[in-house]
Every structure is written in C-alpha cells, then in structure tokens.
C-alpha positions, 0 to 999 in steps of 0.5 A, a space after each residue: 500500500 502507497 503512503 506518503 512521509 513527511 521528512 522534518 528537518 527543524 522543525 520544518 516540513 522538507 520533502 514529501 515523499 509518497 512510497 510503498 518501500 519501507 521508509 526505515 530501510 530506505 534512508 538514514 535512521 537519523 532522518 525524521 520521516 513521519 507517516 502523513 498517509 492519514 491526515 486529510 489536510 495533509 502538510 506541505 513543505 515549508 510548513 511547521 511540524 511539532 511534535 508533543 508526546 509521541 504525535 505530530 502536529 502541522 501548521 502552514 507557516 504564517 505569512 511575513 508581515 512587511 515592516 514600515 520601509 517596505 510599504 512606503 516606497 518612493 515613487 519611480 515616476 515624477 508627480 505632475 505639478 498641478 495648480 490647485 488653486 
C-alpha cells in the first residue's frame, strides 16, 4: 500500500515523499520521516511540524508581515505639478 512521509528537518516540513518501500530501510535512521498517509489536510513543505508526546502536529507557516520601509516606497515616476488653486 502507497503512503506518503513527511521528512522534518527543524522543525520544518522538507520533502514529501509518497512510497510503498519501507521508509526505515530506505534512508538514514537519523532522518525524521513521519507517516502523513492519514491526515486529510495533509502538510506541505515549508510548513511547521511539532511534535508533543509521541504525535505530530502541522501548521502552514504564517505569512511575513512587511515592516514600515517596505510599504512606503518612493515613487519611480515624477508627480505632475498641478495648480490647485
């Protein structure tokens, strides 16, 4: 039977593996794989994995929120004058 095993490096997803080998045999045992077969909003990578007493847990990582500097950029045209008055 194919299952699908998310290899976790820091804590992060980095690879994604769909495999009917055993998994154990096929890399090096220092490497985390955990099975993700099963879970219907299934991890991609890039995304943060925990793991608490034994189980998994996945979470999309939380989008950058820009700083000040770069949402005000100058402009690249100049701005016509215009008489206001």
């Amino acid at each position: 039977m194919m299952k699908t095993y998310a290899n976790i490096a820091d804590g992060v997803v980095q690879y994604l593996l769909p495999t009917d080998g055993d998994i154990a045999e096929m890399f090096h045992p220092d490497m985390i794989w955990i099975d993700v077969t099963d879970i219907v909003q299934g991890p991609a990578v890039g995304w943060n994995a925990v793991e608490a007493n034994g189980a998994w847990s996945f979470a999309a990582p939380l989008p950058l929120v820009p700083m000040d500097a770069e949402l005000i950029k100058p402009c690249s045209r100049p701005i016509p004058s215009t008489n206001w008055f």
